[in-house]
C-alpha positions as CSV (number, residue, x, y, z in Angstrom):
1,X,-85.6,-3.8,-64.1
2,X,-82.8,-1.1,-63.8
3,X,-83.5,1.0,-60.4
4,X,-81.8,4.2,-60.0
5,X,-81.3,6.2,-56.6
6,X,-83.0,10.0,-57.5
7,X,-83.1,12.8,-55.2
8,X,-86.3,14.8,-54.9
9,X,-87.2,18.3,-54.5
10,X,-88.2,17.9,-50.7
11,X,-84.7,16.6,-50.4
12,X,-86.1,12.9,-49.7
13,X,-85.0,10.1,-52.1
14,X,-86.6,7.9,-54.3
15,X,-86.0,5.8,-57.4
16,X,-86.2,5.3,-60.9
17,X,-87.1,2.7,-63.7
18,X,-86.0,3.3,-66.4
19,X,-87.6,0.7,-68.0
20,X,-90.9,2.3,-67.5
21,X,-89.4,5.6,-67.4
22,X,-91.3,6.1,-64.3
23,X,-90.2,7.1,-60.3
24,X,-91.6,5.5,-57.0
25,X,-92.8,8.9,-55.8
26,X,-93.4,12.2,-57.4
27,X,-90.2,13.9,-58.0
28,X,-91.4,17.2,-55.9
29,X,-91.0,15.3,-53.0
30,X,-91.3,12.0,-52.2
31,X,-91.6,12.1,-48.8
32,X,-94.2,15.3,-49.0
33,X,-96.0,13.3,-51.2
34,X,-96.6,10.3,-48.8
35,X,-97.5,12.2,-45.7
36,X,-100.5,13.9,-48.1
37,X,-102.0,11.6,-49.5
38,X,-102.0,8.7,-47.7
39,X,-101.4,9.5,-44.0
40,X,-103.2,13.0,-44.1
41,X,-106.0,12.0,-46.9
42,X,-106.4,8.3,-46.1
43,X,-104.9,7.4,-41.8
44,X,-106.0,10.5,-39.9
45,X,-109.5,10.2,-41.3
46,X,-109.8,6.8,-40.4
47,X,-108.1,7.4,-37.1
48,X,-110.9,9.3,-35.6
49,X,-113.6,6.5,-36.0
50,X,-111.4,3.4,-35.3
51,X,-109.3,2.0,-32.8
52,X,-107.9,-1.2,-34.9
53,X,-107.1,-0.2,-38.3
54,X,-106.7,-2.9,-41.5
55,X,-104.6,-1.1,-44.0
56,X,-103.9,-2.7,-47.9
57,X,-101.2,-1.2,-49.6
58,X,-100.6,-2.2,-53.2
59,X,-97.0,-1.1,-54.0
60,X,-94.9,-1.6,-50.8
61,X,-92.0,-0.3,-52.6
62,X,-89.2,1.4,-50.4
63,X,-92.0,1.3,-47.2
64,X,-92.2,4.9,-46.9
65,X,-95.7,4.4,-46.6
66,X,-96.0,2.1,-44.2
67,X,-92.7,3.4,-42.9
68,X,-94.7,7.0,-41.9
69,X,-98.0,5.3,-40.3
70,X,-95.8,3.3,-38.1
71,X,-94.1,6.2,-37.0
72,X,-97.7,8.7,-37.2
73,X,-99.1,5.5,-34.9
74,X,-96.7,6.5,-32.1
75,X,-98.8,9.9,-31.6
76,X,-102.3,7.8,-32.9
77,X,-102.0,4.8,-30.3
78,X,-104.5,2.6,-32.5
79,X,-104.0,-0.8,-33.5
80,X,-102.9,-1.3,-37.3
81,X,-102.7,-4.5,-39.2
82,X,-101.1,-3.8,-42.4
83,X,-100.7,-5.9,-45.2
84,X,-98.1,-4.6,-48.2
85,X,-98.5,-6.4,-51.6
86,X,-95.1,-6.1,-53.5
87,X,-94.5,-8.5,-56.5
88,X,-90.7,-6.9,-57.3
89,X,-89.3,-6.4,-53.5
90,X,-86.0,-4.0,-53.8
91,X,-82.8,-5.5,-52.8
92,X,-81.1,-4.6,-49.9
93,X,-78.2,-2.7,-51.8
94,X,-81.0,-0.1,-52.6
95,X,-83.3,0.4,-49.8
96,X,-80.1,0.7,-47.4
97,X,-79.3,3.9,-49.6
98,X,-83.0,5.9,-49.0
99,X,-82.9,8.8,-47.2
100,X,-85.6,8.9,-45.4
101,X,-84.4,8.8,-41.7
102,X,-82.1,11.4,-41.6
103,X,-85.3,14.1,-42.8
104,X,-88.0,12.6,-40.2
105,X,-87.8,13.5,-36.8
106,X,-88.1,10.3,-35.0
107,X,-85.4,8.8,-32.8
108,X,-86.6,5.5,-33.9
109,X,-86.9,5.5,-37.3
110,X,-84.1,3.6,-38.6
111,X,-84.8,0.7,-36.3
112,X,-88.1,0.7,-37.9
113,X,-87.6,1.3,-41.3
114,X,-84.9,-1.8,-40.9
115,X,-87.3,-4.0,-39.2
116,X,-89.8,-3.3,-42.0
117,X,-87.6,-4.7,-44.6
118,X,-86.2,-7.2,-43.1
119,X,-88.7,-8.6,-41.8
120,X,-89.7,-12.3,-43.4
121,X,-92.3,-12.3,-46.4
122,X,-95.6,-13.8,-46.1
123,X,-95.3,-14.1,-42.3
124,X,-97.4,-11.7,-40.1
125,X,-94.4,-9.8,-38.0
126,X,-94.9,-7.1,-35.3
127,X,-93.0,-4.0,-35.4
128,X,-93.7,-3.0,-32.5
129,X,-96.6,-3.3,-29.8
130,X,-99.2,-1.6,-31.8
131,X,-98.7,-2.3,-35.5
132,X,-98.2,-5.4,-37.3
133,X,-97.1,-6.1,-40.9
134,X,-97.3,-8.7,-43.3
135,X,-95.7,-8.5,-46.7
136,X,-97.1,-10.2,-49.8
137,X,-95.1,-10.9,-53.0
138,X,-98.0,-11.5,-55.8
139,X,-99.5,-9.3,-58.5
140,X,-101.8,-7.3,-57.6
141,X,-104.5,-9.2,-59.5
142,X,-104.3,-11.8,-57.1
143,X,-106.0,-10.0,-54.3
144,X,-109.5,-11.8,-53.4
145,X,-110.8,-11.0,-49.9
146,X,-113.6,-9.2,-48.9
147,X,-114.9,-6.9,-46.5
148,X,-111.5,-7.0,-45.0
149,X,-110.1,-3.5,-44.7
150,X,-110.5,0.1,-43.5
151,X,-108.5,1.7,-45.7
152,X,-106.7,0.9,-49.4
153,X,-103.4,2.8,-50.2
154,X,-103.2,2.6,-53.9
155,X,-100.0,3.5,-54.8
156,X,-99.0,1.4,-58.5
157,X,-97.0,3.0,-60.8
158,X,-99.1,5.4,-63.0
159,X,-101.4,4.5,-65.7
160,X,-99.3,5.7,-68.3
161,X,-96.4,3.0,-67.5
162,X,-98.8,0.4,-65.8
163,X,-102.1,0.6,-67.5
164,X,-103.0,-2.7,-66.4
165,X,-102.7,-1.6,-63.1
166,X,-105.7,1.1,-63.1
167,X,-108.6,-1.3,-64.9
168,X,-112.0,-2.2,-63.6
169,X,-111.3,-5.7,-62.4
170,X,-108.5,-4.2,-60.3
171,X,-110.3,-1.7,-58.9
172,X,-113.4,-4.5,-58.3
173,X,-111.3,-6.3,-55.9
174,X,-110.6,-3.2,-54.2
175,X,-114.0,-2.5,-53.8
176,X,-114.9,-6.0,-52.4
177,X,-111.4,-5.9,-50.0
178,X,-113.0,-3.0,-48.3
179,X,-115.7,-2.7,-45.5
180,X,-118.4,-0.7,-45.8
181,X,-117.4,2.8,-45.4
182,X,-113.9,2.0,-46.4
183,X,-111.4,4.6,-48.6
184,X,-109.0,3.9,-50.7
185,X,-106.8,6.7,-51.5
186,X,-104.5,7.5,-54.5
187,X,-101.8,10.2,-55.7
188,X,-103.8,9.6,-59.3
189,X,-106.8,12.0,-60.3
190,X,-106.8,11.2,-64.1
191,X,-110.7,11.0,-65.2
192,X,-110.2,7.5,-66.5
193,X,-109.4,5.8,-63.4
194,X,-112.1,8.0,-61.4
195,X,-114.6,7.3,-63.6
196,X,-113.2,3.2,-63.6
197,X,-113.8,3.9,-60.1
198,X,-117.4,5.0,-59.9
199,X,-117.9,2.0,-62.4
200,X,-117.4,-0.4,-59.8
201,X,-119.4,1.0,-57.2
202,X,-117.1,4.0,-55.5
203,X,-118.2,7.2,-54.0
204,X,-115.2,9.3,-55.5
205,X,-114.5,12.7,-54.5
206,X,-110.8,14.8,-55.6
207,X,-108.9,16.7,-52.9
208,X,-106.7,19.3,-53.1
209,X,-103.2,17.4,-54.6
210,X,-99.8,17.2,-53.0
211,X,-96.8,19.5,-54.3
212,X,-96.6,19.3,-58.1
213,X,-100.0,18.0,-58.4
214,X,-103.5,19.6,-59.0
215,X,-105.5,16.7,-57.3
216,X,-105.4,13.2,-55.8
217,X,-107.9,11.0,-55.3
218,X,-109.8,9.5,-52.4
219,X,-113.0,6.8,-53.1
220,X,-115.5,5.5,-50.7
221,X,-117.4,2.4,-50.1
């Protein structure tokens, strides 16, 4: 698939397939977007209950997400273990051109952002002393474990390029990859996928949406 380098409206970068005529992150802001709904809406509310946190994220993509709770971690001090699934992992020739360091204040965030790409795929790897990462490359489909994590970032492309994404056999395995108690969180509030949701058992509730959007999602097990 074609990707294409975009600039956002928060100034962050992010990228485009044309393919699916669809971006990585929502074009208001890709890096406002991360911070909102999955560290704010889905790592601080697990933060104040745990002290070792399991985190799945389907769609690594450019590892903003995973790039902002490393870095949200250094305030947090828990322990994270978090596993990425990522069947199309971007080349090196793109993710060396996101802009992500130069806008977050963190004197260490291009060493990290480096070592989480780089780092080899299906091989647990520690960033640093506090937060470990292993990198899958399989479809999301393929995810069979249960009562394995504390929190789900669900960030697939949109149902309207990816459909097959968003069904209720996806969102089963979510369900049974979680531990009781568990959230998964999601930039998507369409009634479809909550309602998919509730089918397999969630407790779903919409929150107030990031820039450009009305609502996201968060669902409890």
């Amino acid at each position: 698939m074609k990707q294409e380098l975009v600039l956002t409206a928060d100034g962050s970068t992010s990228i485009f397939i044309e393919e699916l005529d669809e971006h990585y992150h929502s074009i208001h802001g890709a890096l406002q977007e991360s911070k909102h709904v999955f560290i704010n809406a889905g790592l601080q509310q697990k933060c104040q209950q745990n002290d070792t946190i399991s985190i799945l994220e389907i769609g690594f993509g450019t590892g903003l997400n995973a790039l902002l709770t490393c870095i949200e971690n250094d305030k947090l001090k828990k322990h994270i273990n978090y596993v990425a699934i990522e069947k199309f992992p971007l080349p090196e020739n793109i993710y060396k051109q996101l802009n992500y360091c130069s806008l977050i204040d963190n004197d260490n965030c291009s060493n990290i952002f480096d070592k989480l790409h780089h780092c080899t795929w299906m091989q647990p790897t520690m960033i640093n002393n506090n937060f470990q990462l292993t990198k899958i490359q399989q479809d999301f489909n393929e995810v069979h474990v249960k009562d394995e994590f504390d929190i789900i970032y669900f960030d697939a492309f949109a149902p309207s390029a990816q459909p097959e994404l968003w069904t209720e056999t996806i969102f089963k395995s979510m369900y049974e990859a979680l531990k009781t108690n568990g959230i998964l969180v999601t930039y998507c509030a369409k009634g479809l996928v909550k309602r998919t949701m509730k089918n397999v058992g969630f407790t779903v509730e919409s929150l107030p949406g990031p820039v450009g959007k009305r609502e996201m999602t968060r669902a409890r097990k």
